[in-house]
C-alpha positions as CSV (number, residue, x, y, z in Angstrom):
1,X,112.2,76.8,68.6
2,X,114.7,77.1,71.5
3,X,114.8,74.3,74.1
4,X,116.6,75.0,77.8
5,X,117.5,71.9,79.8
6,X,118.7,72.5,83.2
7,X,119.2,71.0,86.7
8,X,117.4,73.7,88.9
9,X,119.6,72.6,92.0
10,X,122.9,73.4,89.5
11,X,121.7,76.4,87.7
12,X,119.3,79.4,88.6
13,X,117.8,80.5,85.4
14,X,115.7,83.7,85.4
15,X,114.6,84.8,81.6
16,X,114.7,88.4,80.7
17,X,114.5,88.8,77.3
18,X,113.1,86.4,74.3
19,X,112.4,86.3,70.5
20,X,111.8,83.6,68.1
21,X,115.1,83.9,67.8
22,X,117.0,83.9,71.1
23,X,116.4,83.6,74.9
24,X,118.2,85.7,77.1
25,X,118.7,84.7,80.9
26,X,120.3,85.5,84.3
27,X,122.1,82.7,85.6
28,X,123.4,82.1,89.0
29,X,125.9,79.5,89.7
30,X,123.8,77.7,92.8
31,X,127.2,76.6,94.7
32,X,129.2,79.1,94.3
33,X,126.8,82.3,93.9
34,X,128.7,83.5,90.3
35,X,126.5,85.1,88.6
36,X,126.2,86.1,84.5
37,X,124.7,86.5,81.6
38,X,123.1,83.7,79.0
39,X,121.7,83.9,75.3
40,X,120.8,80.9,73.3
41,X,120.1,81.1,69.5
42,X,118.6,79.5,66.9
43,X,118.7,83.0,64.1
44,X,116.1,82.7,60.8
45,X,117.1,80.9,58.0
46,X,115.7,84.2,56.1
47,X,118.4,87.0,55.7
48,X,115.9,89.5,56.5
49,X,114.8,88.0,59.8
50,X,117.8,87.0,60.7
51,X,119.2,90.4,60.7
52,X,116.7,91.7,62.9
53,X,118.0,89.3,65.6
54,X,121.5,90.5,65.0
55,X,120.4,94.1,65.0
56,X,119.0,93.3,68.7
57,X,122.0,91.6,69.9
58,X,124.0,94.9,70.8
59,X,121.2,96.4,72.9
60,X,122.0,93.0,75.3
61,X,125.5,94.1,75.8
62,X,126.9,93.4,79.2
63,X,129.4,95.4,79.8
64,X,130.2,95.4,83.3
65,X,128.9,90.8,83.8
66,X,130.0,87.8,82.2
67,X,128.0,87.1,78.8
68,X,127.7,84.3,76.6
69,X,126.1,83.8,73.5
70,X,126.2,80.6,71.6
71,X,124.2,78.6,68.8
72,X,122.6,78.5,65.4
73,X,123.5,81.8,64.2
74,X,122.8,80.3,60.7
75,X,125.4,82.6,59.6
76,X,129.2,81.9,58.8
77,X,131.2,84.0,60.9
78,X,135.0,84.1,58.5
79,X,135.7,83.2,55.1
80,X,137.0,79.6,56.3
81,X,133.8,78.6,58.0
82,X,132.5,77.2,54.9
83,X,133.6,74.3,52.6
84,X,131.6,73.1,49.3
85,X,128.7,75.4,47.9
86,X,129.2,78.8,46.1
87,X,132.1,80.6,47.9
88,X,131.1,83.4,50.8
89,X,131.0,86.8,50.2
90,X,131.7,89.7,51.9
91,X,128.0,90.7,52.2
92,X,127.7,87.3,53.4
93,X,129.8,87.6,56.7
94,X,128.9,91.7,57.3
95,X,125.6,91.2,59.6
96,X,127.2,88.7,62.2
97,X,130.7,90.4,62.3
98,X,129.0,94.0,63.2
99,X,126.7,92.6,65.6
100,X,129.5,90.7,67.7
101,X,131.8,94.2,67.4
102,X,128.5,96.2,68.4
103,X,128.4,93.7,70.8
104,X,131.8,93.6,72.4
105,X,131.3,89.9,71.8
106,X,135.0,87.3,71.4
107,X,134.7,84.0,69.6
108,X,135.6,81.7,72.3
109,X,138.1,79.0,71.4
110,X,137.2,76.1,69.9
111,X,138.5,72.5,69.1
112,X,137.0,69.2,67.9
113,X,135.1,69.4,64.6
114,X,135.9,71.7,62.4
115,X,132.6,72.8,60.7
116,X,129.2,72.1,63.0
117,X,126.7,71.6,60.2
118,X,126.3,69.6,56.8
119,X,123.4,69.7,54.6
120,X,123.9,65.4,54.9
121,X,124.0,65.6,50.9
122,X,124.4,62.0,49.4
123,X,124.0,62.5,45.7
124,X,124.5,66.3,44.9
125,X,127.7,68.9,46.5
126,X,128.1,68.5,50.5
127,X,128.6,71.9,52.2
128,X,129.6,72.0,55.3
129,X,130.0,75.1,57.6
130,X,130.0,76.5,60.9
131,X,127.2,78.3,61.4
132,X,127.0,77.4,65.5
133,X,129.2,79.3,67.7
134,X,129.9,80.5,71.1
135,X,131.2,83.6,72.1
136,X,131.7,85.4,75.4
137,X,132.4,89.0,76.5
138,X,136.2,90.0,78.0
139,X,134.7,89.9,81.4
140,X,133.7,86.2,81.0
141,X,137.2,85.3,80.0
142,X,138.9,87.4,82.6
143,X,136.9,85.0,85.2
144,X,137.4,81.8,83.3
145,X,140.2,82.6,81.2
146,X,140.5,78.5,80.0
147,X,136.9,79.2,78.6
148,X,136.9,76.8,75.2
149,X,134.0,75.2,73.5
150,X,133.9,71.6,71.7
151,X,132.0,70.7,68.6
152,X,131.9,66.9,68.2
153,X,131.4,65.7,65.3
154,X,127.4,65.7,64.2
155,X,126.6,62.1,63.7
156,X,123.1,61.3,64.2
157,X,121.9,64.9,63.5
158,X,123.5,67.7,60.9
159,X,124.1,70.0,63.6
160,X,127.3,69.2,66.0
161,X,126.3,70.3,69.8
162,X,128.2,73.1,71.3
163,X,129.5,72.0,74.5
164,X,131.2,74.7,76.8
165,X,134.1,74.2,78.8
166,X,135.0,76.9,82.2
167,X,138.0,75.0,82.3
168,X,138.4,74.0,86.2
């Protein structure tokens, strides 16, 4: 379900954790020696499954090391993250919003597209929402505080790539 690609003589990736839903890793920055903290997702389309991974995202904290965590949470993160469709509800955006607080977790900024997915609807309603995102811990933006992630916009695919920016 999750797919890392890497160059080993960039990147040091050691896994510590994984789910169906996540990978969790140790990176080391092979130049430079930074070290911190990676998670990928791809969350459950199934409320109930996807919960569970957002009920063991707090248990990764990283309180005192950079963290990131970024993509297919499958979950709209504010009201505004969702365009076409029934409207979202408060229920709705409850699971991801306590995990990232639980978490200590900050949305990182973001430009370029601004939903990451569309259901690519041709005869019926098109809905489109952001339901990728990328967020970091205040320890990752106190070392890269130009941090920002770009969505282009999803052409060939109905998912827009997350690509993260540490600024210089």
């Amino acid at each position: 379900r999750i797919l890392v690609l890497y160059d080993p003589s960039v990147l040091s990736l050691s896994p510590i954790l994984s789910s169906r839903q996540y990978i969790h890793f140790h990176v080391l920055v092979c130049h430079n020696q930074i070290s911190f903290y990676l998670t990928f997702v791809y969350a459950d389309n199934s409320v109930i499954s996807r919960n569970i991974f957002f009920n063991s995202l707090p248990p990764l904290r990283q309180s005192t090391h950079p963290w990131f965590v970024l993509g297919d949470f499958n979950s709209c993160f504010g009201y505004d993250d969702k365009q076409g469709g029934s409207p979202l509800l408060p229920r709705d955006l409850e699971s991801i919003n306590l995990a990232v607080y639980d978490s200590e977790l900050i949305l990182v900024n973001k430009s370029g597209a601004k939903f990451s997915w569309n259901n690519r609807s041709r005869s019926g309603v098109r809905i489109f929402t952001t339901i990728d995102h990328a967020f970091s811990n205040l320890q990752s933006l106190n070392l890269w505080p130009s941090l920002s992630v770009f969505l282009p916009q999803p052409i060939m695919f109905d998912h827009s790539p997350l690509i993260l920016s540490f600024g210089n």
